[in-house]
N, C-alpha and C positions, 0 to 999 in steps of 0.2 A: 504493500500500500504506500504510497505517497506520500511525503511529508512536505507541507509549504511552512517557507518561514514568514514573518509576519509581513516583509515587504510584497509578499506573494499576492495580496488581498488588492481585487480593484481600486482601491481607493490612487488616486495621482500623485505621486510622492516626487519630492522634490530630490534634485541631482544634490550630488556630493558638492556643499559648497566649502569654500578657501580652503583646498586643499590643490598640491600641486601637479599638476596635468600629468594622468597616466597611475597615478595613485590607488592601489588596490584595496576596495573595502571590502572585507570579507563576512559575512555575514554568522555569526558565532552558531546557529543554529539550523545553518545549511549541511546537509549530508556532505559526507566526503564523498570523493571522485571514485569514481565507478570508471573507468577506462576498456572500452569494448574497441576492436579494430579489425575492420576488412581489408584485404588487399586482392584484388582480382585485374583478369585478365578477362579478352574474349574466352579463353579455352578453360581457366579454372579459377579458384577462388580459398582464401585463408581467412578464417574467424578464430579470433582468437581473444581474450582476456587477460588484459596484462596487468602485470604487476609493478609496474613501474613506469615511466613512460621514456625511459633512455631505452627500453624494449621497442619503439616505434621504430627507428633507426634499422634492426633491420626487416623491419615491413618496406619502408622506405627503398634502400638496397634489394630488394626483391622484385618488388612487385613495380606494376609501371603506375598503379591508379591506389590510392588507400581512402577511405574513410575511417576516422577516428571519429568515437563518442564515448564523450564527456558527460556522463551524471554524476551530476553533485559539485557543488561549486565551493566547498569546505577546507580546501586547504590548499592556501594561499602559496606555497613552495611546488605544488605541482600544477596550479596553472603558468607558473613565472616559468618552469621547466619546459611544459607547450610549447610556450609563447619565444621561448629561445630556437626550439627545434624548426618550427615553421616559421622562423619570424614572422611573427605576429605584433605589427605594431602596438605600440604602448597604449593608445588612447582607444583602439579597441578592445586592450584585454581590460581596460576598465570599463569597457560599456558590460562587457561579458560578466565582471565581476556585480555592475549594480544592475540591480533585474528590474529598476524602475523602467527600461528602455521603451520607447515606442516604436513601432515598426518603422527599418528603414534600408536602404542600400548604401554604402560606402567605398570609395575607392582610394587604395594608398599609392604611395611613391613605386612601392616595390608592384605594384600593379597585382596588389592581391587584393580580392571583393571581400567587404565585411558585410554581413544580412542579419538583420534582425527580427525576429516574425514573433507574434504570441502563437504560443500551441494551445489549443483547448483541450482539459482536462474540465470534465463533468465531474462533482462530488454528489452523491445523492441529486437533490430537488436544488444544490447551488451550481452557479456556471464561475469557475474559473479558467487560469488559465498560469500554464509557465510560458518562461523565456526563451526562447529558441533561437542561439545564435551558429553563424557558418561562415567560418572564415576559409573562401577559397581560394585555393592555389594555381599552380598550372597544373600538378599533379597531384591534387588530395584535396579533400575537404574533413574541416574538423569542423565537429558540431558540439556546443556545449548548451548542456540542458540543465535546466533550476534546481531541478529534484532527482531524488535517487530514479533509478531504472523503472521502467515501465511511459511506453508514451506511443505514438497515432504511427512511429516511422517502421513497422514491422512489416507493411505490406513492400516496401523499400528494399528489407532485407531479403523478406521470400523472391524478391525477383534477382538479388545476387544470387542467392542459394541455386535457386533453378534456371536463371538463367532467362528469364522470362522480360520481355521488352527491350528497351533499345542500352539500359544500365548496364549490360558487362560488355558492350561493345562501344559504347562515347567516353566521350571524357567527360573530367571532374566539374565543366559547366552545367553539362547535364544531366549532372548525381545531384548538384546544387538544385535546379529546376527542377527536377523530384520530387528533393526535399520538401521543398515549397511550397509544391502543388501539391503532394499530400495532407500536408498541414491546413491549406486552403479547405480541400476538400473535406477535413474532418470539421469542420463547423455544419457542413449541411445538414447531417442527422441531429445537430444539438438543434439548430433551429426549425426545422421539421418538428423538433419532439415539443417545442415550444408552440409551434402553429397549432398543433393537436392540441393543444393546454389548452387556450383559449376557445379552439371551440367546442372543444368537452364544457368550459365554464362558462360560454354562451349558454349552449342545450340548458346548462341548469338554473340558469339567470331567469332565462322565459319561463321554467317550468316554477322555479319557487327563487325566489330571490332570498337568501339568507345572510346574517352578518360576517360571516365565517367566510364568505365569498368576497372580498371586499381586501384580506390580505391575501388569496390567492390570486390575483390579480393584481396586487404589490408586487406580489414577488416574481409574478413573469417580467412585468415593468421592467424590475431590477434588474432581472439578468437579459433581458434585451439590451436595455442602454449598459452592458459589461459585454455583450457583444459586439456592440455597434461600435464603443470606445476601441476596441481589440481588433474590428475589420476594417474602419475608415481608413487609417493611417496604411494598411497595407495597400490598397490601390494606389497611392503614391508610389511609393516601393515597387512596386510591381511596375508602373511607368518607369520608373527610373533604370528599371533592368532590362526594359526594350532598348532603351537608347544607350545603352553600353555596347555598343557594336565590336569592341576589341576582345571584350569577355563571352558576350554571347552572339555568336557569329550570324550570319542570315538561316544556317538551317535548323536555328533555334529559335529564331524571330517567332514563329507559328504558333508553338511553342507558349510562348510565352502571353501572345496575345489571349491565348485559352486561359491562362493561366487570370489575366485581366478581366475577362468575360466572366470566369467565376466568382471574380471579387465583385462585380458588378451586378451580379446579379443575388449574391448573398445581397449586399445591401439592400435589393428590390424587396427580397423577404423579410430582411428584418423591420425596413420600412412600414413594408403593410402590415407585419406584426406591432408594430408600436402604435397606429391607427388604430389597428382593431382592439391591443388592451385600453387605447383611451377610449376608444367607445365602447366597450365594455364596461367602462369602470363610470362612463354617464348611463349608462342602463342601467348599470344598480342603484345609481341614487336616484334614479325617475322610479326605478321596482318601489323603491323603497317609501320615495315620499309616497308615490299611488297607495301604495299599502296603510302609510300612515293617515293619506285621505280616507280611503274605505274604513279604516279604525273610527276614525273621527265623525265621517258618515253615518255607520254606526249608531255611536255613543250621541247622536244629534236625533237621530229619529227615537231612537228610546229614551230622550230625555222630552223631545216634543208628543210622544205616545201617554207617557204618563206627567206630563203638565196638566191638562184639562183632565186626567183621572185624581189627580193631587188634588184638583183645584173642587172639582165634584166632593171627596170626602171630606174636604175642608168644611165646604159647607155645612156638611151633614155633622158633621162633628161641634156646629155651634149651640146646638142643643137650647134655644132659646126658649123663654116661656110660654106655653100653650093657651093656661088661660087667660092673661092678659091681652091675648091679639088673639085672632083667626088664622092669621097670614102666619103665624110663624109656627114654620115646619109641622103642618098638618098631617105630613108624613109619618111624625114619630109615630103616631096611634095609629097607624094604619099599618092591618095584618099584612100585608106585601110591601111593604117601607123597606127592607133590606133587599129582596132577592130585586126588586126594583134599583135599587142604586147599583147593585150590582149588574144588572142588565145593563143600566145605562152606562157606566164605564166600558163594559166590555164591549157596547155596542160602537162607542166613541175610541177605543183604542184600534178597533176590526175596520173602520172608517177611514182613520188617520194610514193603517194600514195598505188599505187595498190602493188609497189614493198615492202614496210614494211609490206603490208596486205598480202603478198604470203609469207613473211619473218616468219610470226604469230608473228609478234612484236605491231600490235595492238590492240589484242583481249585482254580480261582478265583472268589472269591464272586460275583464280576459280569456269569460268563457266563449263569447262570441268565436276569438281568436284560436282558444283552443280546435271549438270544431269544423273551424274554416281548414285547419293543420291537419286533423283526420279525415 
């Protein structure tokens, strides 16, 4: 399982300030480095697990293409060690070391590409995401990942294994762009699994609007805009690596514009997802006030029902003096004096009744709706 450290969390964190350029901050609660390494040809292929990384050296001396991966960003003496082996410029092994990075492309003197991508990791019902960095070479690409082993690039590795696509016969431009577009494409099921949320909690909005409904639709909110935060910035990126023409040559151009088109059109989805949780989230409070009106509704006919039955027993209840007047309450001595007031309430609450029911002020606005749906 995973372990994020606290800078892991969407929240925007600000760069390492006044400290001097290339400065490694190591994070106290990042996993150590986990060092994984391919080396292949068109005809074969080495995986191997190393122990150290002066072991790169003879992958290097072997093989004509390597990938190195990096999990775990915990000890500051073996990324310095990397970063010697591949020369690896200084100001990118500190973007590698702070994982606040936003997506980007970079190019150095020594004309090696730095890339920086968020990788989405789902946790349960939250969307995060690690660091995903690839500093390529003319002969290798190393990739250094936030958190211990486990991440989206396996399908990457089954096609060294087997040999499968154009990865054991291109070069390390084209392991990069892989990369890439792997990582690209593992957002579509997060966000897929998020469209479903919403209209699972449409369905139950129409059918019963409840309060409990109100933070699940928080919380797709949330991890939409930690998606959007996480996909915007890469469609730059991805522009910027079409017009590298020295790294990625014309018969990668194609390539890569695919690569653009998916970003573009994640965005088209997470877009209409964040439309549809905000109208979502005005449907429940219109459920909601309705609800509160039919309450109110309600409690207004049943207090205009029993107003004039109130007002009927009042009367009856003044009990005034018989022999003194005629006129007052000749009822009392009269043998049907009760089942008569009582008639007359019930007949004046059955009145009040039928007439709000002929009104359609005591039906529910929704059943209409309902069986207009069936």
């Amino acid at each position: 399982m995973k372990t994020f450290s606290k800078r892991s969390d969407n929240k925007l964190a600000r760069p390492n300030l006044n400290l001097p350029p290339g400065t490694l901050i190591i994070d106290p609660e990042s996993p150590k480095p986990v060092l994984t390494i391919f080396g292949y040809s068109p005809e074969s292929f080495e995986e191997r697990t190393l122990a150290h990384p002066d072991e790169v050296k003879e992958f290097i001396r072997k093989w004509p293409l390597i990938w190195l991966n990096v999990d775990g960003l915990g000890d500051e003496a073996t990324l310095r060690s990397i970063g010697e082996i591949f020369n690896i410029h200084p100001l990118a092994l500190e973007d590698i070391a702070d994982t606040s990075q936003r997506a980007k492309v970079e190019q150095y003197d020594n004309r090696a590409t730095f890339i920086v991508v968020p990788m989405p990791h789902p946790v349960e019902h939250e969307f995060t995401t690690e660091q995903l960095c690839l500093y390529l070479g003319e002969h290798c690409v190393v990739s250094f990942q936030q958190t211990a082993p486990g991440d989206c690039l396996e399908v990457i590795r089954e096609r060294i294994r087997n040999k499968k696509g154009r990865v054991r016969t291109s070069n390390a431009a084209y392991l990069a762009y892989a990369l890439v577009d792997t990582v690209i494409d593992a957002f579509f099921p997060i966000v897929s699994t998020m469209g479903d949320s919403l209209d699972e909690l449409e369905a139950r909005i129409m059918e019963e609007s409840k309060s409990s409904q109100i933070f699940d639709i928080r919380a797709v909110k949330v991890n939409l805009m930690r998606v959007r935060r996480a996909v915007w910035p890469m469609r730059d990126a991805i522009l910027n690596m079409t017009n590298m023409d020295q790294v990625w040559g014309a018969d990668l151009r194609p390539y890569l514009r695919d690569a653009t088109d998916h970003v573009a059109r994640l965005m088209d989805l997470i877009e209409t997802d964040r439309m549809m949780a905000s109208d979502l989230m005005e449907l429940y409070l219109n459920s909601a006030s309705n609800r509160l009106g039919e309450v109110n509704k309600f409690l207004t006919v049943v207090a205009t029902i029993f107003i004039p039955v109130g007002a009927i027993a009042s009367i009856y209840g003044m009990n005034f003096d018989m022999e003194k007047s005629a006129w007052n309450m000749p009822e009392l001595r009269w043998t049907y004096g009760y089942p008569f007031a009582l008639g007359l309430m019930f007949t004046v609450a059955t009145t009040f009744l039928f007439v709000f029911w002929r009104r359609g002020w005591l039906g529910n606005q929704f059943q209409g709706h309902k069986r207009n749906r069936k």
